[in-house]
MMTF fields as JSON, N, C-alpha, C and O atoms, coordinates in Angstrom:
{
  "mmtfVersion": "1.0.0",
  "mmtfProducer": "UNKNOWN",
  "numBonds": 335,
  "numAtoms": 336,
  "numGroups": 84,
  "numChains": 1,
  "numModels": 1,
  "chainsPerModel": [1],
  "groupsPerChain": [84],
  "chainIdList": ["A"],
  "bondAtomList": [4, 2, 8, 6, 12, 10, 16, 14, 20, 18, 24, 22, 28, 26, 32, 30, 36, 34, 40, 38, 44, 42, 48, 46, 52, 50, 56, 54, 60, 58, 64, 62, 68, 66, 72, 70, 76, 74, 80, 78, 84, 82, 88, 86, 92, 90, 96, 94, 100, 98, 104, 102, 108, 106, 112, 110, 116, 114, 120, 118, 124, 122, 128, 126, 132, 130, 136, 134, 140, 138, 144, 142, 148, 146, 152, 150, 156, 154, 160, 158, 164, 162, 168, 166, 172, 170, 176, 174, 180, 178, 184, 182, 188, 186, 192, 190, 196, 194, 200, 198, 204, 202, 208, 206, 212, 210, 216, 214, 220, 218, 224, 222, 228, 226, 232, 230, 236, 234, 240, 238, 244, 242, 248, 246, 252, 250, 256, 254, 260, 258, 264, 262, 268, 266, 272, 270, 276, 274, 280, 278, 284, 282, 288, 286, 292, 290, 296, 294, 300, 298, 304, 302, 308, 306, 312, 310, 316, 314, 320, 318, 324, 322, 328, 326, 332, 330],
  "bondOrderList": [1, 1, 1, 1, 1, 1, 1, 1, 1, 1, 1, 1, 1, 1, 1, 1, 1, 1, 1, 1, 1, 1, 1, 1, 1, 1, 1, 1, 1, 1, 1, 1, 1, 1, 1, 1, 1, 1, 1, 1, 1, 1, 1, 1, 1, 1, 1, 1, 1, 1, 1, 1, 1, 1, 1, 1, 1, 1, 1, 1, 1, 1, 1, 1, 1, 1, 1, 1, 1, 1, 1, 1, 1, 1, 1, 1, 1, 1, 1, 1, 1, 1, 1],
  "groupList": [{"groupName": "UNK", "atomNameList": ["N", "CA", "C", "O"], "elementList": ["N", "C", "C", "O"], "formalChargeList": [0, 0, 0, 0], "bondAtomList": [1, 0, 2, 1, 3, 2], "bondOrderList": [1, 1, 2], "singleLetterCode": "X", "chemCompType": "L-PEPTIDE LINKING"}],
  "groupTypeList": [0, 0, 0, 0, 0, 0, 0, 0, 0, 0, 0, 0, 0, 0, 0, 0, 0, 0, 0, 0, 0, 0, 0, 0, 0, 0, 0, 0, 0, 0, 0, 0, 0, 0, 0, 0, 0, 0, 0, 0, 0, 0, 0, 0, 0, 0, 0, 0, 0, 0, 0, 0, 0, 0, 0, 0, 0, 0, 0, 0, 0, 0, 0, 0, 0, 0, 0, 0, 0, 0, 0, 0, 0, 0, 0, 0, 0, 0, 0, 0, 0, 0, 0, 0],
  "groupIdList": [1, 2, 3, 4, 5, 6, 7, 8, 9, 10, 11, 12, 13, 14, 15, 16, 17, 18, 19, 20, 21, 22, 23, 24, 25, 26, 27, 28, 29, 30, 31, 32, 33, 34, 35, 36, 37, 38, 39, 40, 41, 42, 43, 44, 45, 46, 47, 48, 49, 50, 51, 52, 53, 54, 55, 56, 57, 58, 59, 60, 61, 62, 63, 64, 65, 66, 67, 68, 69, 70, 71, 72, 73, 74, 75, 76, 77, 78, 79, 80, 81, 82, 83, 84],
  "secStructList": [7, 2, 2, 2, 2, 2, 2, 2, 2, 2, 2, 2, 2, 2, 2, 2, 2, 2, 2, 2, 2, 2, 2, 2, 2, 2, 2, 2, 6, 6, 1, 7, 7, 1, 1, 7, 7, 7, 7, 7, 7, 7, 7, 7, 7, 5, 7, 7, 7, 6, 6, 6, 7, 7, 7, 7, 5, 7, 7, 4, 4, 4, 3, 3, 3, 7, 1, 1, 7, 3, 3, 3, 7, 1, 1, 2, 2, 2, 2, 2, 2, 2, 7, 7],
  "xCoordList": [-27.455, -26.241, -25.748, -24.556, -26.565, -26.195, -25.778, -25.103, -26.341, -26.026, -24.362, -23.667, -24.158, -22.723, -21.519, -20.476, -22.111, -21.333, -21.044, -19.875, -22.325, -22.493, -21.255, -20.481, -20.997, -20.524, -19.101, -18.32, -18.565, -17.3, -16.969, -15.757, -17.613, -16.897, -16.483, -15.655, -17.204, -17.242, -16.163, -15.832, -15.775, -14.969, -13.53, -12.658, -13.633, -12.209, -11.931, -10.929, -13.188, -12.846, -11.589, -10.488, -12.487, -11.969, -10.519, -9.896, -10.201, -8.753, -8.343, -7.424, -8.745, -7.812, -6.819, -5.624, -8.11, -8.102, -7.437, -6.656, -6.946, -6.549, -4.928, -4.235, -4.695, -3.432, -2.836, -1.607, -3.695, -2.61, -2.212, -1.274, -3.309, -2.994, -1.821, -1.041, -1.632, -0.256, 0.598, 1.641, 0.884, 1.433, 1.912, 3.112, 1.287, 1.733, 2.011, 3.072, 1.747, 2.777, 4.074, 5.018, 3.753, 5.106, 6.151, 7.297, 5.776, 6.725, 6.725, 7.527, 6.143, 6.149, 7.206, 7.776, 7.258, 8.467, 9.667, 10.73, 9.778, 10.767, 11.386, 12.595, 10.291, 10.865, 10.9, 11.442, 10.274, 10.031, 8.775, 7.985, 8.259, 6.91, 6.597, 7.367, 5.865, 5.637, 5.558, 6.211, 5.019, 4.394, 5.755, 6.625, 6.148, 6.514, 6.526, 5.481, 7.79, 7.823, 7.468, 7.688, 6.783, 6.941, 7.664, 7.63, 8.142, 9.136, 9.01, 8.102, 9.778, 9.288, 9.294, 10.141, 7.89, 8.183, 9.209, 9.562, 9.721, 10.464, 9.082, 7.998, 9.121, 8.661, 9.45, 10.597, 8.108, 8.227, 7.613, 6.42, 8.608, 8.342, 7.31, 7.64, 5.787, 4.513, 5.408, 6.16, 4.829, 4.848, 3.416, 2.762, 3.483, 2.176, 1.759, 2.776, 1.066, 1.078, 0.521, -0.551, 1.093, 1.178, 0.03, -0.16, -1.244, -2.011, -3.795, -4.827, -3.579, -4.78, -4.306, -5.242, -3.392, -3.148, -2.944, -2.805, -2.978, -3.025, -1.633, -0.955, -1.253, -0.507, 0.033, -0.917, 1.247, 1.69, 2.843, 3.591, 3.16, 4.763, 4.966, 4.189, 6.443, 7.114, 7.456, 8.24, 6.975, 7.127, 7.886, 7.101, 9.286, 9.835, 8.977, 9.209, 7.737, 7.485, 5.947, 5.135, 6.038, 4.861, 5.31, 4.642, 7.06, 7.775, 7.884, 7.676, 8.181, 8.146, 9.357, 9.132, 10.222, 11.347, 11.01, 10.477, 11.007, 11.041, 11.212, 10.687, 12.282, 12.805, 14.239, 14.573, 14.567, 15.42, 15.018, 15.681, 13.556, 12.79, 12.26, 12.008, 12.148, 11.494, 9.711, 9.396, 9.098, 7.486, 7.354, 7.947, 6.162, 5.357, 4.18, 3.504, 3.326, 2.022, 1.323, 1.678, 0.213, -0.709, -1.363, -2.125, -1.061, -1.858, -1.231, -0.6, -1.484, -1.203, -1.524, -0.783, -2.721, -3.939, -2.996, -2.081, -2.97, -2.012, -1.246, -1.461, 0.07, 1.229, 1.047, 1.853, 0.14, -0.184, -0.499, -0.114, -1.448, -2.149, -1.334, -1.564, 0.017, 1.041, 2.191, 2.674, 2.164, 2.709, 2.243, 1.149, 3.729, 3.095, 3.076, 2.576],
  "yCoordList": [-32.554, -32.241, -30.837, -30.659, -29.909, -28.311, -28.209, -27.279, -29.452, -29.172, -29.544, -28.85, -30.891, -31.348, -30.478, -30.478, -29.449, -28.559, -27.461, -27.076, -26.55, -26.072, -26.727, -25.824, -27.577, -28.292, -28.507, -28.458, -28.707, -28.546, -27.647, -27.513, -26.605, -25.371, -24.519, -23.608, -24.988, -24.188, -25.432, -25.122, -26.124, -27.143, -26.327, -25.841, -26.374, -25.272, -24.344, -24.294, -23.338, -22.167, -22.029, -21.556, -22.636, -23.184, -23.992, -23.822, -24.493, -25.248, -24.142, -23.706, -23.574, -22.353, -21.62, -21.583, -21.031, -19.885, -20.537, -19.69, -21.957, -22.873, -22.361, -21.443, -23.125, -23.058, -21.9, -21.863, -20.618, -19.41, -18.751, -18.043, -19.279, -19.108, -20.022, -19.495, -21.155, -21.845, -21.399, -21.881, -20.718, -20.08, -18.968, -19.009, -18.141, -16.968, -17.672, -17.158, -18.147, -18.519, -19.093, -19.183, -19.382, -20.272, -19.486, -19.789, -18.335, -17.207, -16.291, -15.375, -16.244, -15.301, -15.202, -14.246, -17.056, -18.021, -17.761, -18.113, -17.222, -16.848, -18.068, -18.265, -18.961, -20.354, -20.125, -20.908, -18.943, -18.817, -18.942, -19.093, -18.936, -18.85, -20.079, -19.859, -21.316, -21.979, -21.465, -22.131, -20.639, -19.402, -18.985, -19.597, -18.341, -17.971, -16.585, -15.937, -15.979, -14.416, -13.52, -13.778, -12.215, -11.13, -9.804, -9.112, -9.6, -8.724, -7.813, -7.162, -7.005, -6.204, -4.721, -4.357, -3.65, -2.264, -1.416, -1.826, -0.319, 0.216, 1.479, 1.386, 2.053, 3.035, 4.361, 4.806, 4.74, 6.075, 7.47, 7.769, 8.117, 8.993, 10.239, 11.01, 10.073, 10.835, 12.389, 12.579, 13.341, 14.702, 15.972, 16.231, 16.351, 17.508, 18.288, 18.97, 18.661, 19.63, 20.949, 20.997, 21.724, 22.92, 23.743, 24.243, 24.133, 24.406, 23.655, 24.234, 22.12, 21.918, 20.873, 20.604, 20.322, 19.155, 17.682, 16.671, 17.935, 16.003, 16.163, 17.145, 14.651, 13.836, 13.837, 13.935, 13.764, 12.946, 12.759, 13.23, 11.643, 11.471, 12.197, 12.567, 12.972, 14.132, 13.9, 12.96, 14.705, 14.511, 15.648, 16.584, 15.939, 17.303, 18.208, 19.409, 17.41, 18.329, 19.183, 19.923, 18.563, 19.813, 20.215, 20.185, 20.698, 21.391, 22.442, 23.043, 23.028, 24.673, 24.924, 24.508, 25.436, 26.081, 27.023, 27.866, 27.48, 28.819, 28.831, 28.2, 29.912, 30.363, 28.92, 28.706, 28.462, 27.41, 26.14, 25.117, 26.424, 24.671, 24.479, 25.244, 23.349, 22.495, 22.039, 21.183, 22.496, 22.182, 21.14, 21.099, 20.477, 19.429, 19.447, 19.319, 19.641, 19.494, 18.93, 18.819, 18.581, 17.271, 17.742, 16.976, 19.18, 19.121, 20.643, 21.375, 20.865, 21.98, 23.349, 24.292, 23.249, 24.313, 24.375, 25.18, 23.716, 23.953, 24.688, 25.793, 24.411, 24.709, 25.906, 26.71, 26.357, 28.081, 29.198, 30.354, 28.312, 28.999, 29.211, 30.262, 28.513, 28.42, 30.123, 31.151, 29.756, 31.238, 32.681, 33.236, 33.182, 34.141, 35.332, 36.457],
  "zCoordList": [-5.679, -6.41, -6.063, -5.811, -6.044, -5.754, -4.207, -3.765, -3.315, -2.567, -1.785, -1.042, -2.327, -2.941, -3.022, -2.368, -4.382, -4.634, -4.033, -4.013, -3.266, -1.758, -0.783, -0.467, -0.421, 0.628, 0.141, 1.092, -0.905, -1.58, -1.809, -1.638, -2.256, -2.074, -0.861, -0.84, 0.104, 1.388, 1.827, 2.972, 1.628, 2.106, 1.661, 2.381, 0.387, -0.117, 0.816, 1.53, 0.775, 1.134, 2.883, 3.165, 3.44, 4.65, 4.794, 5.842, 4.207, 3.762, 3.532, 4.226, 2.779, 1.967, 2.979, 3.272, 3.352, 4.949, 5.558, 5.992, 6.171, 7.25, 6.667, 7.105, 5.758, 5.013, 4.816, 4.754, 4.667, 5.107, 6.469, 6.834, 7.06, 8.571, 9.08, 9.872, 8.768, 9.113, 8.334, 8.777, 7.35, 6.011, 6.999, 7.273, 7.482, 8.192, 9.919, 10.274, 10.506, 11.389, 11.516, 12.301, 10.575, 9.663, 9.501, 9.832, 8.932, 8.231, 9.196, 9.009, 10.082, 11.366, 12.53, 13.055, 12.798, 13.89, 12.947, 13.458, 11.672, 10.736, 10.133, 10.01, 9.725, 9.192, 7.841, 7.062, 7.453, 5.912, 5.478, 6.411, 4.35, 3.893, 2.931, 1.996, 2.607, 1.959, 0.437, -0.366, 0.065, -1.209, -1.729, -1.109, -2.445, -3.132, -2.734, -2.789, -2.271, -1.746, -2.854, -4.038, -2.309, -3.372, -3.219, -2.201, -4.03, -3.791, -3.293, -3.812, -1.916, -1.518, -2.162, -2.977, -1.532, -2.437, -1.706, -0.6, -2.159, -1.525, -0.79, -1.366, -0.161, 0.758, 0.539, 0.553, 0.319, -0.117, 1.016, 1.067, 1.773, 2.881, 2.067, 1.166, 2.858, 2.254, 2.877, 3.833, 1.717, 2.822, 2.343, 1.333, 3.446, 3.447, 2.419, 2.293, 1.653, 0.858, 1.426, 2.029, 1.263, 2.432, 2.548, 3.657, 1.117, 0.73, 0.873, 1.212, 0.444, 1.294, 2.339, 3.093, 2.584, 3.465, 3.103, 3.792, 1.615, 1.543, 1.404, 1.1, 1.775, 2.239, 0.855, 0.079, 0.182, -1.21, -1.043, -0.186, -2.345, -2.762, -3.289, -4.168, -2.98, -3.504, -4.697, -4.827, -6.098, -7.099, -7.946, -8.1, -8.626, -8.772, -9.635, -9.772, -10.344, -11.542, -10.815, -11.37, -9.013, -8.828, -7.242, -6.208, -7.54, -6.576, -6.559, -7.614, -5.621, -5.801, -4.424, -3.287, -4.691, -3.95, -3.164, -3.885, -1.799, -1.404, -0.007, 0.91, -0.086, 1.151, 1.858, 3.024, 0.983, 0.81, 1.244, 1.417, 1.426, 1.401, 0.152, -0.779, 0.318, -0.854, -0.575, 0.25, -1.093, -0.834, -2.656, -3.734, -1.958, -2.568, -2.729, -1.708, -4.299, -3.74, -4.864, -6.037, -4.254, -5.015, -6.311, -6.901, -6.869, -8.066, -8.508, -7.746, -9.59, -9.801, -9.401, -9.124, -9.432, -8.683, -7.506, -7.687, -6.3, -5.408, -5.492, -4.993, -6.193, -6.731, -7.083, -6.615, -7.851, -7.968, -7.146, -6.972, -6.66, -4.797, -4.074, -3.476, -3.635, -2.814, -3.755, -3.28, -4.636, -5.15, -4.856, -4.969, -4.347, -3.603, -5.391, -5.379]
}
């Protein structure tokens, strides 16, 4: 019996996998997607934080103005350090 169920499930799994792989060629040749689309996100351009280097979304409440650029940075601590 366990083994039954062993063998049916791995039977799924495999269908599964089969069916999105034709799912995405499908939608690839631009025929559309069987599924149900999800909406796309909009994209958001990362920028440097000038102090240690990470990467972030520009957020106004940890901006800092100077020299008529606009800097961005990932935390506050930053944002202070960067003050001259």
């Amino acid at each position: 019996m366990i083994r039954f169920l062993l063998i049916a499930i791995l039977f799924l799994l495999i269908a599964r996998m089969f069916w999105r792989v034709i799912d995405g060629v499908i939608e690839g040749a631009g025929g559309g997607s069987s599924r149900r689309k999800r909406p796309l996100r909009s994209s958001v351009k990362l920028v440097k934080d000038p102090v240690c280097g990470t990467w972030v979304a520009p957020r106004p409440e940890l901006a800092e103005n100077h020299g008529g650029e606009t800097h961005y940075f990932c935390s506050e601590k930053c944002r202070r350090a960067f003050r001259p």
